[in-house]
C-alpha positions as CSV (number, residue, x, y, z in Angstrom):
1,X,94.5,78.8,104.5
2,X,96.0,81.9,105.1
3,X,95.7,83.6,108.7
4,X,94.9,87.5,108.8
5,X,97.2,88.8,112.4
6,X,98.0,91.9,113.8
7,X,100.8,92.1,115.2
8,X,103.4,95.1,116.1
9,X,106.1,96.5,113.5
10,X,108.1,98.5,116.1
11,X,110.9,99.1,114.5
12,X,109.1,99.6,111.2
13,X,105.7,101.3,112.7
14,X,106.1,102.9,115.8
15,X,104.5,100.0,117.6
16,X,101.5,100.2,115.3
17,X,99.4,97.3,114.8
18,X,99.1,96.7,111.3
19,X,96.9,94.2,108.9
20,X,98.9,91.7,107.5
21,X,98.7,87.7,106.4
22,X,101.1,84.8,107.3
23,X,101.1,81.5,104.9
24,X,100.2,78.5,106.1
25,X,101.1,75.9,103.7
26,X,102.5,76.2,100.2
27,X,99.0,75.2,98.8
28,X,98.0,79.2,99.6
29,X,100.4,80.0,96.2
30,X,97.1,79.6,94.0
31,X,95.6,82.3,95.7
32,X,98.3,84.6,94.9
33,X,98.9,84.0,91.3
34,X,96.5,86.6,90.0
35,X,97.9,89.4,92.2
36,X,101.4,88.2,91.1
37,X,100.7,88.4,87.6
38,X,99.7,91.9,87.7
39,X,102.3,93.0,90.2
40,X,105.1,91.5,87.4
41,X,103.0,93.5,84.6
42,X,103.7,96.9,86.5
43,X,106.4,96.0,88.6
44,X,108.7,99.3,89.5
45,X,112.5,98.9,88.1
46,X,115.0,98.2,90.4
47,X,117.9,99.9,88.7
48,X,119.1,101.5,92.1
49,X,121.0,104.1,89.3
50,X,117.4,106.0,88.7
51,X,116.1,108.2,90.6
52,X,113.0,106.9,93.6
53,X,109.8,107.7,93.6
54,X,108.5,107.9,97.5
55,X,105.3,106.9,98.9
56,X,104.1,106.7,101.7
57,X,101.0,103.9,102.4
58,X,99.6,102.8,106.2
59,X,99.2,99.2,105.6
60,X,96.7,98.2,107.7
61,X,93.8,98.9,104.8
62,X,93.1,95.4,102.8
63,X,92.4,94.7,99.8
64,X,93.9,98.2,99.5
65,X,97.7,97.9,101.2
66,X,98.2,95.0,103.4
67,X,101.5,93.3,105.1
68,X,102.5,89.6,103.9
69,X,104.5,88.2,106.5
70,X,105.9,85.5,104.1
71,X,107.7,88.6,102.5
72,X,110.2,91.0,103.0
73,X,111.4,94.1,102.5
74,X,109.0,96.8,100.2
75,X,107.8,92.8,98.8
76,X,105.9,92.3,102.0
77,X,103.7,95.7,101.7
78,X,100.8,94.4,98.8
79,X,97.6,95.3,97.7
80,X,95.8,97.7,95.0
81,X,97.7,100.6,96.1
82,X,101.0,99.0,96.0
83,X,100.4,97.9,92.4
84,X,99.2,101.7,91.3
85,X,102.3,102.7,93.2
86,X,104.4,100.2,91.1
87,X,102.8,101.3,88.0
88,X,103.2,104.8,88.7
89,X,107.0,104.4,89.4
90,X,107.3,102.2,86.1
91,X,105.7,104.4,84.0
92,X,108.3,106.7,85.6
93,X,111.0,105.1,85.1
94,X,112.0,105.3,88.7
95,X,112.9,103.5,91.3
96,X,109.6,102.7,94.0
97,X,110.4,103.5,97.7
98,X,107.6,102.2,100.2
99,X,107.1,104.2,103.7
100,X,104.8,102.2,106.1
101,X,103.7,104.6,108.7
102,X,100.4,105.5,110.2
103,X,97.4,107.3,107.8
104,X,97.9,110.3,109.3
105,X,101.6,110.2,109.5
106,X,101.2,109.7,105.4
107,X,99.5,112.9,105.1
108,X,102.4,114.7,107.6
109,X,105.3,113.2,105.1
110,X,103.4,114.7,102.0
111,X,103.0,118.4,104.1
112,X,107.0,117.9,104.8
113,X,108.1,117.0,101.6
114,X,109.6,113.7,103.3
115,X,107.9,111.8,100.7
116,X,106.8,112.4,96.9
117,X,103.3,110.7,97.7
118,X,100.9,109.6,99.7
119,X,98.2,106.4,98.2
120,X,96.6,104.8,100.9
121,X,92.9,104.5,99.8
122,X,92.4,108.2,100.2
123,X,89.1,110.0,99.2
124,X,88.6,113.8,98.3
125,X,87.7,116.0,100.9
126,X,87.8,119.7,100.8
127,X,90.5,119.9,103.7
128,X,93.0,117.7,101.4
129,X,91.9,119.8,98.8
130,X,93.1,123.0,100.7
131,X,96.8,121.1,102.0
132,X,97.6,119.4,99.3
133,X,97.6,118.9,95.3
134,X,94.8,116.1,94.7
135,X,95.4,113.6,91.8
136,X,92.6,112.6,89.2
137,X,90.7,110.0,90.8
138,X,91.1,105.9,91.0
139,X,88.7,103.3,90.9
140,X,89.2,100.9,93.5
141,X,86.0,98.4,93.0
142,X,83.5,98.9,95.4
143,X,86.1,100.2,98.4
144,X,85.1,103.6,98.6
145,X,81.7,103.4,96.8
146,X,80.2,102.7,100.4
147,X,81.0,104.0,103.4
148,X,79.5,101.8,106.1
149,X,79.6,100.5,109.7
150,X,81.1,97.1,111.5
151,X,80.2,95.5,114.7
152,X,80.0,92.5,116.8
153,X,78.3,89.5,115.5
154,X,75.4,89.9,118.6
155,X,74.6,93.2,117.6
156,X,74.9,93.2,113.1
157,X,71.6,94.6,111.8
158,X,70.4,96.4,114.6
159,X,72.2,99.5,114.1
160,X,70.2,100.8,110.9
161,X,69.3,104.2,111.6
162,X,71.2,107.1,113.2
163,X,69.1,107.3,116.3
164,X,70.5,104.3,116.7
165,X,73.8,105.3,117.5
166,X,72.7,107.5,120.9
167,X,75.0,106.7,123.7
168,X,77.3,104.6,121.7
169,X,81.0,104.7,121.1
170,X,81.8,104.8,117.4
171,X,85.5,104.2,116.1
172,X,87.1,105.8,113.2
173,X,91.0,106.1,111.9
174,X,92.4,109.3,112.5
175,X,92.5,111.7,109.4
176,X,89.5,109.7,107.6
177,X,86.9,110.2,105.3
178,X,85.0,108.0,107.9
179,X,86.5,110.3,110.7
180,X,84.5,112.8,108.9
181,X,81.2,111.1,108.2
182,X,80.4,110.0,111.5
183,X,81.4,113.3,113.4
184,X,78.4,114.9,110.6
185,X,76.1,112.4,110.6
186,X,76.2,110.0,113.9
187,X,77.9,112.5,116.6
188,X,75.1,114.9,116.3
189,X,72.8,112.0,117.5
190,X,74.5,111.1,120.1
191,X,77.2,109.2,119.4
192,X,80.8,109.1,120.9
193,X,83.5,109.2,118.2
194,X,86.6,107.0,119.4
195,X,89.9,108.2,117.0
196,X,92.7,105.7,116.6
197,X,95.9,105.8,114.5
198,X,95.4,102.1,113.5
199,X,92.7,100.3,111.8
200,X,93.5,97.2,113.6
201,X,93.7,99.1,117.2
202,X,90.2,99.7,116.5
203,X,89.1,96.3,115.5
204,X,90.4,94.9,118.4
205,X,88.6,97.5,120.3
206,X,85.3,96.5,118.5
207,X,85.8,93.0,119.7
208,X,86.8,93.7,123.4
209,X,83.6,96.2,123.9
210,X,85.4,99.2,124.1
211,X,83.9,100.2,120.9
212,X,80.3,99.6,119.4
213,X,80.4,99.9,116.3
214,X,83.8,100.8,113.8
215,X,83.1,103.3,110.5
216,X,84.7,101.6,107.5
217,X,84.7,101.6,103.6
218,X,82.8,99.3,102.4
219,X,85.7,96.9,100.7
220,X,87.7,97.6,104.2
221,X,85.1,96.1,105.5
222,X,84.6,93.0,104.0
223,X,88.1,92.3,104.7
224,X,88.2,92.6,108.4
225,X,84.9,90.5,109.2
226,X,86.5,87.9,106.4
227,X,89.8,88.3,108.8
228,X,87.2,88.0,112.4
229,X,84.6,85.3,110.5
230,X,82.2,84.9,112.9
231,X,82.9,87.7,115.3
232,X,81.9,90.6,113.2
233,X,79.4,91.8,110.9
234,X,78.1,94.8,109.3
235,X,76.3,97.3,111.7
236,X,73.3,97.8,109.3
237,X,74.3,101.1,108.4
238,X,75.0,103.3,105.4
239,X,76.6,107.0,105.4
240,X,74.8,109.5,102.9
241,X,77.0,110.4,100.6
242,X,76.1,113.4,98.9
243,X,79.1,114.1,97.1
244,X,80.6,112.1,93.9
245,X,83.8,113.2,94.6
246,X,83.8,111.1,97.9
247,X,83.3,107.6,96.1
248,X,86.6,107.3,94.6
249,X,90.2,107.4,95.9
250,X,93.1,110.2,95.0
251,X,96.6,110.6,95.6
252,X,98.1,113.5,97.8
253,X,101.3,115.2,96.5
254,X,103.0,118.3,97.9
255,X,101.9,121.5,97.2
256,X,105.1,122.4,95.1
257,X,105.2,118.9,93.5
258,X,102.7,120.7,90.1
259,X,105.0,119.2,87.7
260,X,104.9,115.5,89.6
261,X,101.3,115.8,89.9
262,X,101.2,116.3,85.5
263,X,103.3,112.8,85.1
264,X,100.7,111.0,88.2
265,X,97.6,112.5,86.3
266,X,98.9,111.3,83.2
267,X,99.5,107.5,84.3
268,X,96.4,107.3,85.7
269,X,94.4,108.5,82.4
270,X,96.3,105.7,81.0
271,X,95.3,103.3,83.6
272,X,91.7,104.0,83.6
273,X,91.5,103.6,79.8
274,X,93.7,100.4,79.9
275,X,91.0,99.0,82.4
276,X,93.4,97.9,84.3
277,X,91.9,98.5,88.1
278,X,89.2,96.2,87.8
279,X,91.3,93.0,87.3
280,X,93.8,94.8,89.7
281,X,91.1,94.7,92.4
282,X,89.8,91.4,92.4
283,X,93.4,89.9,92.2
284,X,94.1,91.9,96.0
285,X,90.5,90.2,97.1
286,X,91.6,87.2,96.3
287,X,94.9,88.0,98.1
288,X,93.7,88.7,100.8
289,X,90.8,86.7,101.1
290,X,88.3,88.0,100.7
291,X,86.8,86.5,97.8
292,X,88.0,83.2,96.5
293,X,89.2,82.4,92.9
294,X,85.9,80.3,92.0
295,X,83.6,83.5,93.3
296,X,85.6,85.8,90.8
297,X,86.2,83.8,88.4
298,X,89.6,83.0,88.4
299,X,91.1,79.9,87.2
300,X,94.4,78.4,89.5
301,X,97.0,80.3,87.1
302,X,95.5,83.7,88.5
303,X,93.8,84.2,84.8
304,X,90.4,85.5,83.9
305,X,87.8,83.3,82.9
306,X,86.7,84.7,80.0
307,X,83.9,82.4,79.0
């Protein structure tokens, strides 16, 4: 079975903790066989004679971008994300460049031109909207469909309401959609809002008690009490999400990049009617465990069971 770790990338992430998976035993290849077939479907070209296409992704976001420690180089960063990113560059014809760095460092590369894009499970919100040029939106499964709350084991399901939340210390990452739902919603009733760069800074500060409760989307989620099994739980709480525009991811491009935003736009219209992000998204749950093969129905070669 494969082990979820954190575990610092100095050299790679400024000594940020990231979410990543080691294998155990060779017997783990079965689960990887569906996100392998789609990752050689829309696998970038590696012709190092074309031009890159740049993105930036903080990996620390499963199913979405993840680190697998049994890989190396741009290989090791996985997930949904990376296989739009490959798709995007293929359809490109270009040559896919992969910047780990924090979620709020993405957003800094993008405002710098440092980097063509940012894809890192990002959601609408009218701030991006004002900073950068927004992409057509994604459909990531049920990731961003809920926006919800994680705690410790002892305390899942009491935490339903927002009054609730009084006097407690509520994490979110930096830059965040979920940044931005619990300073409307759980702040004004009391709650302290704890910011951290890293996703997994504040899941270990969830399970040391020097958080309460840790704001999430909904398929981030499941991951990290898949990754803490036993230790974790959902709070019992769901944000209000008044706006439709939250409940699906984006892309954030430069505000001079019009005429890359066209050819982004473009790929994903031909992604959405392709149906590709469905099977795209339960190949990176079952990569990163957390669904199996048998619960998705998945047969050992990574293929649908159509039946």
């Amino acid at each position: 079975m494969k082990k979820f770790v954190s575990l610092l990338l100095a050299a790679v992430l400024l000594c940020g903790a990231v979410f990543a998976m080691a294998s155990c035993t060779q017997k783990d290849d079965a689960l990887d066989k569906a996100y392998n077939k789609y990752l050689e479907e829309v696998k970038a070209p590696t012709d190092s004679s074309l031009a890159t296409l740049t993105v930036a992704t903080s990996p620390d976001f499963a199913p979405m971008e993840f680190v697998d420690l049994a890989k190396k180089g741009d290989a090791q960063y996985v997930g949904f994300d990376i296989l739009l990113a490959n798709y995007l560059a293929k359809e490109m014809n270009k040559k896919l460049v992969i910047k780990p760095m924090s979620f709020d460092a993405c957003m800094a590369a993008v405002q710098s031109g440092n980097v063509d894009l940012a894809i890192s499970g990002f959601s609408w919100t009218a701030e991006r909207a004002e900073n950068f040029l927004i992409s057509d939106y994604y459909v990531a499964g049920e990731n961003e469909t809920e926006q919800v709350l994680i705690t410790t084991k002892a305390k899942a399901g009491t935490l339903k309401t927002v009054s609730d939340y009084a006097g407690l210390k509520v994490g979110a990452q930096g830059g965040s959609l979920q940044q931005f739902l619990v300073t409307e919603q759980l702040v004004p009733a009391g709650a302290e809002m704890v910011k951290m760069d890293y996703l997994n800074d504040l899941v270990t500060a969830l399970n040391n008690g020097q958080i309460d409760a840790l704001a999430v989307a909904k398929g981030s989620g499941d991951a990290f009490i898949a990754a803490n099994a036993g230790k974790l739980d959902f709070a019992g709480y769901k944000f209000e999400i008044n706006d439709e525009k939250y409940k699906n991811n984006v892309i954030l491009l430069n505000k001079n990049s019009t005429d890359l935003l066209v050819e982004v736009n473009a790929a994903l219209a031909k992604a959405f009617a392709a149906d590709y992000y469905t099977g795209w998204y339960e190949a990176c749950q079952i990569y990163s465990e957390i669904k199996t093969i048998d619960e998705l129905g998945y047969d050992d070669d990574g293929k649908k069971i159509t039946e």
